[in-house]
N, C-alpha and C positions, 0 to 999 in steps of 0.2 A: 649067155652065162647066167646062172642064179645067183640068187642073193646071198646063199652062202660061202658058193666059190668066189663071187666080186670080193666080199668081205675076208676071205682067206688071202687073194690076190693085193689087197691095200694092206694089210696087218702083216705082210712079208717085210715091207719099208722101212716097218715101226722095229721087228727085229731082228736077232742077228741073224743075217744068210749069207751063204758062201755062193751062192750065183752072182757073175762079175756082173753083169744086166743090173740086179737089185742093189748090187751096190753103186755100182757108176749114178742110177737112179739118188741114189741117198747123198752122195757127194754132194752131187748138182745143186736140187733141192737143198739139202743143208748151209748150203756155198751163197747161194741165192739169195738167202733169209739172211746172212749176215752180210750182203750186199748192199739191201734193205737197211740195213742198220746204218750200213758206214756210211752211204747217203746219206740217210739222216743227219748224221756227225755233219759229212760235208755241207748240207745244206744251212748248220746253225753257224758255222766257220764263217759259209760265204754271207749269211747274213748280219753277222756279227762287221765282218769288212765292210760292207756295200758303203758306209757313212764313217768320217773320221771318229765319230761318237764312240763312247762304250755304250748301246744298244742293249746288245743280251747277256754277255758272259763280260763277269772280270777276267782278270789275265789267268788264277790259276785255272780255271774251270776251263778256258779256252784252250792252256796247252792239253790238259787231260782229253777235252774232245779232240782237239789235232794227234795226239798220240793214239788215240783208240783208231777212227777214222784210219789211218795210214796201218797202224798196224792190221785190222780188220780188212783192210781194201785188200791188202797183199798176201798175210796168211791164211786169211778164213773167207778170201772171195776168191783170186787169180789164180793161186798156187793148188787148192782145193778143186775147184770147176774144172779146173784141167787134167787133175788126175779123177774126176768123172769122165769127162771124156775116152779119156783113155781107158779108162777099164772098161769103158759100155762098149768101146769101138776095139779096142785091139786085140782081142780074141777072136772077134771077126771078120775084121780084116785079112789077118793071117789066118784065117780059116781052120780053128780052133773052137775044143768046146768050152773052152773056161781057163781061167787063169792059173800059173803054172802052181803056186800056193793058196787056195782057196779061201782057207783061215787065216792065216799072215794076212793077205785081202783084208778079210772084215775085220780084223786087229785093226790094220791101218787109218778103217775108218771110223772105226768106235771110238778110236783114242780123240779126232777131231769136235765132236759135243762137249766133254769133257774141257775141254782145253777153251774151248771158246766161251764157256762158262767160266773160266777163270778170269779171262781177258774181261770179258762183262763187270766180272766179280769187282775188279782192280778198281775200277769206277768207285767202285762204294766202299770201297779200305780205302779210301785216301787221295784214290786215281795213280796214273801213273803219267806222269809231267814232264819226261825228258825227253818227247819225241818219239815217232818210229825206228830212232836213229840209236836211240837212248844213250847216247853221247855220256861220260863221264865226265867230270864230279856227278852231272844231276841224277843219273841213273842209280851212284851209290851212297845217297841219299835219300833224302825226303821220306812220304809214308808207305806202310806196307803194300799199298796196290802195287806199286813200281815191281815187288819182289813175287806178286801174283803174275804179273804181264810177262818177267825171267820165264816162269815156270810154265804158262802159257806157250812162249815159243820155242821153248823145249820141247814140249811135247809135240806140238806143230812138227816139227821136225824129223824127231823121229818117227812119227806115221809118213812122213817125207818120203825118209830113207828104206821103212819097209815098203812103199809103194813103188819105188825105183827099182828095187831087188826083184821084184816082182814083175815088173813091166820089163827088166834086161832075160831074165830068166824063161820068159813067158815069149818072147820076141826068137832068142836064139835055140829053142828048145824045142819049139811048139807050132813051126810052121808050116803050114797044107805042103804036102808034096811040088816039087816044081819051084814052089815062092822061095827065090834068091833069097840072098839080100837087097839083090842090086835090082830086083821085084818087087821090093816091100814100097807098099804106100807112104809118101811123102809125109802123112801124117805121123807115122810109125818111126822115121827116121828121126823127126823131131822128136818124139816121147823117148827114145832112146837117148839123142845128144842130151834130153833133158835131164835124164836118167844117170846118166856119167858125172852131170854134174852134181844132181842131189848128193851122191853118194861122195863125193869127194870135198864139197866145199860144203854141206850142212855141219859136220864134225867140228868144223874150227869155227863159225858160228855158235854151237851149243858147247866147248869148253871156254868161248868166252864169256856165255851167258852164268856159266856155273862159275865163273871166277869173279862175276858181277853179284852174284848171290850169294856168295861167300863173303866176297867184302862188306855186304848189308848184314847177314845174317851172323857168320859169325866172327867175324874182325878180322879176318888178313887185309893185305895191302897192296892186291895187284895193280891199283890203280893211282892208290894215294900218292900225290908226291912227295908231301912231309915226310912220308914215313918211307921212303926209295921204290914208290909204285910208280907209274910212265902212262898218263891217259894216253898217251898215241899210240899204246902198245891195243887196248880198242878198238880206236879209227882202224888199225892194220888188221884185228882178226874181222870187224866188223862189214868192214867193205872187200877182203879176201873174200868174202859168203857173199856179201849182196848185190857188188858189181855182177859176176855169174847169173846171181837170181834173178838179175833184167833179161839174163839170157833163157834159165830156165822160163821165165812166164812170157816168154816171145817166140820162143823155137816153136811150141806146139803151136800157137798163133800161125804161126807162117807153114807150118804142114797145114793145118786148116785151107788156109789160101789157097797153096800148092795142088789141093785135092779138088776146090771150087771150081778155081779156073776153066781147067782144063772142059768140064762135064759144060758150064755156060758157055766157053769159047765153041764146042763141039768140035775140037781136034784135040790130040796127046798136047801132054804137057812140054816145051820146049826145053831144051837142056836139062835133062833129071839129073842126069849124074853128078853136072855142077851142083846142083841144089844141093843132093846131098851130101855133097862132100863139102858145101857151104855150110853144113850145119854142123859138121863136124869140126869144121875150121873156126866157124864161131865158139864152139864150148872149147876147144882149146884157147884161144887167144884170151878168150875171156877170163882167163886168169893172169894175165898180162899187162889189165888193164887199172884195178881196183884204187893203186895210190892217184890217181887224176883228181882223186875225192880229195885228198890230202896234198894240194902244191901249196899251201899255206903255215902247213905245219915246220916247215925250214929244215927240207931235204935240199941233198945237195943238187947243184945244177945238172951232172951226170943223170942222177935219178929220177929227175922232175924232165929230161930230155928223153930220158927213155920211155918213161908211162905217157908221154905226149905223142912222140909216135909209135908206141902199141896203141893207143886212142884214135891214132886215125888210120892205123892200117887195119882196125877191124871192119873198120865200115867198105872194105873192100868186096870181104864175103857176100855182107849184107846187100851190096850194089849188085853182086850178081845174081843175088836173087830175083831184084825188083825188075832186073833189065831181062832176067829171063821170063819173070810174072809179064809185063809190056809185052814181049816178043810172041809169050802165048796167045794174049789179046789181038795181037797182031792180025788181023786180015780172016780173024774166027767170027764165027755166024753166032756173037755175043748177044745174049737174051739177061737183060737186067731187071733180073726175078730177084727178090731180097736175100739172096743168101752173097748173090753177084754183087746186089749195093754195098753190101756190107763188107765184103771183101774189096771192093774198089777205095772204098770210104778207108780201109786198113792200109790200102800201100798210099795214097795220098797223105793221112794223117803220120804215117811211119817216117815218108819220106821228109817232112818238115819237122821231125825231130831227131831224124838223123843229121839232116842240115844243121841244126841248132848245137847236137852233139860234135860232129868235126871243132864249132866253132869253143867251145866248153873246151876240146883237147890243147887247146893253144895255151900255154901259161899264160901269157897278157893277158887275156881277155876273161880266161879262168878267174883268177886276180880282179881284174873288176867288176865282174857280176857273182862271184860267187857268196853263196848263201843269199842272192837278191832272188825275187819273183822270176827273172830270166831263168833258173834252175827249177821251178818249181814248172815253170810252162812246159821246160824240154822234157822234165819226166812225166809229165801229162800227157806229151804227143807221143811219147814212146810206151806209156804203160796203157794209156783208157786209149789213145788213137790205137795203141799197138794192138794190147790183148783184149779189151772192153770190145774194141767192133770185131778182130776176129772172132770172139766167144759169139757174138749174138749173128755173127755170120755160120755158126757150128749150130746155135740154137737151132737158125730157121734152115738148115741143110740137113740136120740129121733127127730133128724131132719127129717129122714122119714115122721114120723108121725105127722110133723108139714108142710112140703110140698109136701108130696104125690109123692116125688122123692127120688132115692138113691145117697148117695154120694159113686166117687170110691174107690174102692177097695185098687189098687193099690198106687194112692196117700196118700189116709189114713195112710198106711204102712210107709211110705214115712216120712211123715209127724211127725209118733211118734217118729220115730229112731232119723232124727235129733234133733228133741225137746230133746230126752230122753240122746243122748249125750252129745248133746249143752249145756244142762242145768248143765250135770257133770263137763263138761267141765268148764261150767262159776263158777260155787258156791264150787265145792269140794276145789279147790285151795285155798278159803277165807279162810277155815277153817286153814290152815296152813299160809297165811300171817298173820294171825290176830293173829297163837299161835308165832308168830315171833318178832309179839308188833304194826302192823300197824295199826293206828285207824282209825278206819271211821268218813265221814264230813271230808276230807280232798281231796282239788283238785290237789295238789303237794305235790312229798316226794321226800328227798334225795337217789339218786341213792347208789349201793352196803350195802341195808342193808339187802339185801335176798329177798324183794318184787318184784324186775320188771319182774322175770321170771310167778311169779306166776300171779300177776295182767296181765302181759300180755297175760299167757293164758284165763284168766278171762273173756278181751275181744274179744277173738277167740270164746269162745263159749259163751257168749250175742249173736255176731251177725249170732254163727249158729241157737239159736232160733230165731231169725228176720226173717233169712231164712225159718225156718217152719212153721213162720207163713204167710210169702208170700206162700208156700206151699198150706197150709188150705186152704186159700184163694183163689188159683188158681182150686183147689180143686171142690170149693163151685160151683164157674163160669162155670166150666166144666160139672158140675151136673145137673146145674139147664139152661143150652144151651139141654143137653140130655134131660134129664127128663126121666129117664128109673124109671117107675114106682115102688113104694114099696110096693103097697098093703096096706091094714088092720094090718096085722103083721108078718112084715120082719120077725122079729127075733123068734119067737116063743115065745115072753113072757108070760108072765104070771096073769098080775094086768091087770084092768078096761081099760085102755087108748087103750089097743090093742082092745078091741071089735067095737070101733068105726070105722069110714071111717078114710084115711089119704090124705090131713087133715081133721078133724073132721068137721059137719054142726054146724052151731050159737048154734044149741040147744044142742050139743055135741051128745045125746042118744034120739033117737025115743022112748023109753022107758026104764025106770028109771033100772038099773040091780039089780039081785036080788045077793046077796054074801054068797055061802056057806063053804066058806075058807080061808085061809091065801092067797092061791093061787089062784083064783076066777075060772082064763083061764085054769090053768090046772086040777084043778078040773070038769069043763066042758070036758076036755081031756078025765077021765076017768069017767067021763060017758057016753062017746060016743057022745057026742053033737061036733058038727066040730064051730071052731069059726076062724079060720084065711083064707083068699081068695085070697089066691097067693103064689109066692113062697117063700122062703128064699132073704134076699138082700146081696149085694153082697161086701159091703164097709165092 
């Protein structure tokens, strides 16, 4: 390549392009960098805890960094990475040349800079101090940042919802000959359950956000009590959208997995059709479930008995997933190459926060840890155990085949171990300040109440995953200085993306693939047709 086409090829990133590749590429990237950031956040929280002391931050400054952080982790890292993902891989998958709206595409992604700029912004108008949760009174009040982080995850949202449109449109519209449904990649089933739900539960998040922005801006009173507003009329639009959104930023996590397995175990994936109809049965139940959040608020005993067992019949789906992911492992000639750790590392961390989540469904026990550190640990084993190691299990699976280079071996390894301690280290100990009575949203506690050993290690391992993630990272730089080639397909997978070059041309397929399986590549396998052009990679 010359140096003027390299330089055409980087300055594509910079602007607007309708190729799904360039954009999935900018997600990522973009996603990454405010990853980067919410660390940081997290890292001044956990050092602010580690000691009963006020250390670094007063209390307002502390909530404004806990609300960026959280909001940041979930809008501008989980929710965004994943719809990279999917736009790099799902045209591919289904054996397509691009996505079914091109423009709408780059729309979806241009609106996210923007937005995340505002969220920044919020910081320096005043901050925005009510939490990720932005709970009422505090949210319609205080200073204007509060009403830049509204207009932030608005917009967030709506690049949501034209990403969804896109991804269902693109999915049922645009698939290779032969590719069912009940064919389509286990990744593809997730980005669609994810899809049904953008589309249906961002809406009533963003007309609550506009009636939280009206109350600040220009004086009505959806919320005020004085004046006949109903704060719990919030908590209900609030968590209608955000219980879902556990789902949205876990379904593509778990087609992740569902696609890993099966290539490291080296047999088909065990029970597909349950999977997939587990993903579908999770994004429905999952609006089923949302008041669990609210048994405090003094609902009646009917309705605080019903969101308690919709709360625990959803972890049914969930369980046949894990037992069919087991079963694939099962007695497979399992090679734990880092994409395999990091997927293993996903149903382990999953599984003890579903554990913790059953226990959350129970009123009693709801009632006495809730808003303690025991809440904060279970959505740690379900968000950073859930989608943090599926993502970096996606990184080192499909980065090959997105730069035509391997990442190392060695560092990978590296890489999970500290995560996978770090992260024990940081979260399992919540679980026990918080069964102790410490609550969270708090930037100082009194010393000898049984907290400072545990918070302390709390902060020991936050910054061993900081460490792993300068890892990764150093990781990445070392790969891409090498550039030790990956071929067509490192791994020996199995789905559409492997037939192509890595990285793939604009057109993705010189011609369109024909599908006679669940397993396309390996059904070519046994027919004797050769489809991979190199060797094995080595990360």
């Amino acid at each position: 390549m010359t140096t003027a086409s390299a330089s055409v090829s980087w300055r594509r990133y910079f602007w607007w392009n309708t190729d799904h590749k360039v954009i999935g590429v900018q997600y990522i990237v973009t996603s990454f960098l405010f990853f980067i950031l919410g660390g940081a956040l997290a890292m001044l929280v956990r050092s602010e805890l580690a000691t009963p002391a006020t250390d670094l931050l007063d209390g307002s400054t502390f909530n404004q960094v806990m609300t960026n952080h959280g909001t940041l982790m979930i809008f501008l890292w989980i929710l965004p990475v994943l719809a990279g993902f999917g736009n790099y891989l799902i045209p591919l998958m289904i054996g397509a040349r691009d996505m079914a709206f091109p423009r709408l595409n780059a729309l979806s992604y241009w609106i996210i800079p923007p937005a995340g700029l505002l969220m920044i912004a919020s910081f320096f108008a005043g901050g925005a101090e009510a939490g990720w949760t932005a709970y009422v009174p505090l949210s319609i009040g205080g200073p204007p940042g509060q009403t830049l982080w509204a207009l932030s995850v608005m917009l967030l949202g709506i690049s949501g919802i034209f990403g969804a449109i896109n991804f269902l449109t693109t999915v049922i519209m645009m698939r290779a000959p032969g590719l069912t449904f009940w064919r389509l990649p286990l990744f593809v089933w997730g980005m669609i359950a994810t899809s049904l739900l953008i589309l249906t539960a961002t809406p009533v998040l963003t007309s609550g956000l506009i009636m939280v922005a009206l109350d600040r801006v220009v004086g009505t009173h959806f919320f005020t009590v004085t004046s006949g507003g109903d704060p719990v009329l919030w908590q209900n639009l609030f968590w209608f959208y955000s219980h879902p959104a556990v789902y949205i930023m876990i379904l593509p996590g778990m087609g992740v997995i569902s696609e890993i397995l099966p290539v490291f175990s080296r047999k088909p994936l065990f029970g597909y059709n349950f999977i997939a109809w587990s993903s579908v049965a999770i994004a429905i139940l999952g609006f089923s479930v949302w008041a669990h959040h609210m048994f405090q608020v003094g609902s009646s005993l009917g309705v605080n008995t019903f969101f308690a067992a919709a709360s625990m019949v959803i972890a049914v789906p969930t369980g046949v997933k894990i037992f069919n992911w087991i079963a694939t492992l099962w007695g497979g000639a399992v090679e734990l190459r880092s994409p395999m750790l990091f997927a293993v590392g996903f149903i382990a961390m999953f599984i003890i926060g579903g554990l913790s989540g059953v226990m959350l469904a129970s009123v009693p026990v709801n009632w006495q840890v809730h808003d303690t550190y025991f809440v904060v640990a279970h959505l740690h084993y379900v968000l950073f155990g859930g989608s943090v190691f599926a993502l970096f299990a996606a990184f080192y699976y499909w980065l090959p085949k997105m730069t035509g280079w391997q990442l190392q071996r060695g560092w990978g390894r590296l890489h999970f171990w500290l995560m996978f301690v770090g992260f024990n280290v940081a979260f399992l100990p919540m679980h026990f300040s918080g069964l102790l009575g410490m609550p969270r949203r708090v930037y100082t506690y009194a010393a000898g109440q049984g907290w400072d050993f545990w918070n302390l290690l709390s902060t020991i391992g936050a910054f061993l995953i900081a460490v792993s993630i300068l890892v990764f990272m150093v990781n990445f730089v070392i790969s891409a200085r090498k550039k030790e080639p990956a071929y067509n397909d490192p791994w020996g997978g199995a789905t559409l993306e492997w037939t192509t070059t890595s990285p793939p041309p604009a057109h993705n397929f010189d011609e369109i693939p024909q599908v006679h399986g669940r397993d396309p590549l390996w059904e070519m396998e046994r027919a004797g047709a050769a489809h991979t052009n190199g060797e094995r990679a080595h990360a």
